[in-house]
N, C-alpha and C positions, 0 to 999 in steps of 0.2 A: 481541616482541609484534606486531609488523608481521606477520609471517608467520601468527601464529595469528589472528588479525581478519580479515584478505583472506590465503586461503589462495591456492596455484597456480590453482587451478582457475577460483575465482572471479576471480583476476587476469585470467587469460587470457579470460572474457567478459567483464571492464570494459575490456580495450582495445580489444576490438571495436566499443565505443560513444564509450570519451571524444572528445572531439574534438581535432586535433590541436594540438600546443605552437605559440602563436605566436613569430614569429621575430620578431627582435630587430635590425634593418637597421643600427642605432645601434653594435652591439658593449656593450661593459663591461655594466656593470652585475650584482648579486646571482645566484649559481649559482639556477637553479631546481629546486626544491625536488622530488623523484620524483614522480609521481601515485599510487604504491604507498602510501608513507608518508602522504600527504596523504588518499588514501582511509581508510585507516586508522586516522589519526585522526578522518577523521566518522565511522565508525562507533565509534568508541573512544563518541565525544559520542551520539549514538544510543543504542546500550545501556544506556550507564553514565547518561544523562542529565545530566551536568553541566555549566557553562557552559564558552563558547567558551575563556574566561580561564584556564579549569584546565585544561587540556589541559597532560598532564607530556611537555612538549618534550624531554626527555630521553630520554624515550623513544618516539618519533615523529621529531624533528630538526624539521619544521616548527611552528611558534608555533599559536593557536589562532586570531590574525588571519588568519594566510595559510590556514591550514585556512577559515575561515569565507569568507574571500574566495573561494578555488576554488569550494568549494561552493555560493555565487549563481551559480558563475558556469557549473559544471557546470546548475544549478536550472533556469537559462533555456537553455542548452541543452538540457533535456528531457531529460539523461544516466539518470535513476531511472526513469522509465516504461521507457525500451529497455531498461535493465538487467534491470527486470522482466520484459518481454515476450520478453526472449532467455533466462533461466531456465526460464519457461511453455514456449518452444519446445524445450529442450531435454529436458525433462520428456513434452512429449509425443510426441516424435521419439522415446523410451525405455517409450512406454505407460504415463504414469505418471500418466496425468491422467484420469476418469474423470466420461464427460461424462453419464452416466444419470440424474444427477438436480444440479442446485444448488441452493445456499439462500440470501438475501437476509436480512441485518440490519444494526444501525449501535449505535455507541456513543455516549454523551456525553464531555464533559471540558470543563475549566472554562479560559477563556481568562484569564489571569492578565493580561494587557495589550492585552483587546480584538484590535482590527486589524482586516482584510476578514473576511468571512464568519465573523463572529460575530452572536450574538442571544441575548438573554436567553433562560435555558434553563426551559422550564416544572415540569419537574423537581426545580430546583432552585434554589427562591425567586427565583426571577427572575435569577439572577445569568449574566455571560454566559461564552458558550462554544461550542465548534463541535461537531460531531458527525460521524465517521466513517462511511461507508457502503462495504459490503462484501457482493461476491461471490463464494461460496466452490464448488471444485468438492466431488464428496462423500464424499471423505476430506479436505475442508478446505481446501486450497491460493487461497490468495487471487487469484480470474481478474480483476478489477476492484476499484478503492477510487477513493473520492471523498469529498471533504468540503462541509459547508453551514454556516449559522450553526444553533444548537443550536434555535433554534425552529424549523426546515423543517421540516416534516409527513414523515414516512419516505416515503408512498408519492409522493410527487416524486422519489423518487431512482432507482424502479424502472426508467425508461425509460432515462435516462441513463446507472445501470451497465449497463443491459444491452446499448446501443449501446458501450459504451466498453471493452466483452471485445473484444482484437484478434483478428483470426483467427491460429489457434497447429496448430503444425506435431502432424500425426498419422503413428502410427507405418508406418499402409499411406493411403493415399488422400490426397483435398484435405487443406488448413487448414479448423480447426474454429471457429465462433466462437459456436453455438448449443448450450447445454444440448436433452438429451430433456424433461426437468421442473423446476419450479422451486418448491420451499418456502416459505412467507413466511408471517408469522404476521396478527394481525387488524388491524394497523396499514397491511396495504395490500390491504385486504378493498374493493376498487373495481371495479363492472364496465369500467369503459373500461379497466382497467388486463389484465380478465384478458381482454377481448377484443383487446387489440393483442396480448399474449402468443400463443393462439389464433390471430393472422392470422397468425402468424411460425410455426407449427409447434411451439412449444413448452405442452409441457402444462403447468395449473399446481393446484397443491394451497396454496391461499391458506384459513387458518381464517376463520370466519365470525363476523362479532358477533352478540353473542344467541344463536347456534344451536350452538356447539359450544366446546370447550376446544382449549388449546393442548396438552393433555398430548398425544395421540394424534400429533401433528404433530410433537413432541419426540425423537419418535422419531428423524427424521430430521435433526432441525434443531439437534441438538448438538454434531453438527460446526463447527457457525459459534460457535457458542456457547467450543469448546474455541481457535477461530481467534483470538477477541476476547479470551481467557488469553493467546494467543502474543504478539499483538501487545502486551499490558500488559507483557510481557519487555523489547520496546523503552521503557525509562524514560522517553526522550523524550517518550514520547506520554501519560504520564502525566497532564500538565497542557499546556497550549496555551502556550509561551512567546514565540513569534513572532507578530511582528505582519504578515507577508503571510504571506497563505493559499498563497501558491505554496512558500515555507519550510516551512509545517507537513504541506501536501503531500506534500514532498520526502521528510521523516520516514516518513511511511507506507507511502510506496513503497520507501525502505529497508528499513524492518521485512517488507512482505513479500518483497522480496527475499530477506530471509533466512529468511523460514521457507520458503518454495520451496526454498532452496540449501540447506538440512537435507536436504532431501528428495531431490535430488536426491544429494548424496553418502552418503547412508545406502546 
């Protein structure tokens, strides 16, 4: 099961990132446990969605403590974003990222035990929850994600994903970190928003309130649409069950990890 979770491939870019094993000046103490198997069981938890506690050690070797412990501890060292951004680079080192147009959207979900960056979702009686925000290139591939509490207005999150695409390796020339266009529907219909896009070179096809539908825009904008089915694959992300935002985070950035690393071994 280890081997089919973190295949070779993707082995070999999470050791480029984890950080290394601290040493032990002391001597004795408990073998440490691989980071192979311990990856593997977050993602076991990821996927599958179940708690820390059921994690079948048996087939893993490490418990679900020591799994949850690495995992803060991977968290604050920022090991899921690099993970991410070394997928995206590898991807577009292979021309596999397609920078002619992206699209902007976000999802809800219900925070089962509160914690930071949650808010009552308007949605959804009031009850609270965070909301996912997501930058897809235009076959999909998730270039940025970010979270907020489920009442932020969407077009708050416009500026911030769009500074938070790193710049990502191209098959001939610089790193890339600008789309040509960008899709978004009538929730971030604001001119400040589409004249900072404008200052930066990027074009944008924002639908308009009162004046037009979403269908026409759908055209394009069901890429992110089919991105936000991917990431419901990660069960985790089902429902909000951690209580720091830096945790639920983590998840996100796992899942798209993995739909990039689809993509890239296809």
């Amino acid at each position: 099961m280890v081997e089919r979770l973190v295949p070779d491939e993707l082995w070999e870019l999470f050791q480029r990132v984890v950080p290394e094993v601290p040493s032990r000046p002391q001597g004795g103490g408990r073998r440490r446990h691989g980071d192979r198997e311990v990856l593997a069981a977050i993602v076991f938890v990821a996927t599958s969605g179940c708690t820390w506690q059921q994690v079948p050690t048996a087939s893993f070797g490490p418990s679900g403590a020591t799994a949850h412990r690495r995992f803060t501890e991977w968290t604050k060292a920022r090991v899921w974003a690099k993970l991410h951004r070394l997928v995206l680079d590898e991807l577009g080192s292979r021309g596999e990222l397609d920078w002619s147009r992206c699209a902007i959207d976000s999802v809800n979900m219900r925070a089962l035990k509160r914690g930071s960056l949650t808010g009552p979702n308007p949605v959804d009686r009031g009850k609270y929850g965070s909301k996912i925000h997501l930058i897809t290139e235009r076959t999909g591939l998730p270039l940025s994600v970010g979270i907020s509490g489920a009442n932020t207005h969407d077009s708050q999150a416009l500026i911030p994903l769009m500074k938070g695409i790193p710049p990502i390796r191209s098959r001939r020339g610089p790193r890339r970190r600008r789309p040509h266009k960008l899709h978004a529907d009538k929730g971030y219909d604001y001119n400040h928003l589409r004249r900072w896009l404008a200052g930066r070179g990027i074009r944008h096809r924002i639908a308009r309130k009162g004046v037009e539908t979403s269908q026409r825009l759908g055209r394009h904008r069901w890429t992110i649409e089919r991105t936000m089915a991917w990431l419901a694959g990660c069960r985790r992300l089902h429902r909000r069950y951690e209580r720091k935002a830096d945790h639920f985070l983590a998840f996100t950035s796992i899942a798209c990890t993995l739909i990039c690393y689809r993509r890239l071994t296809k």
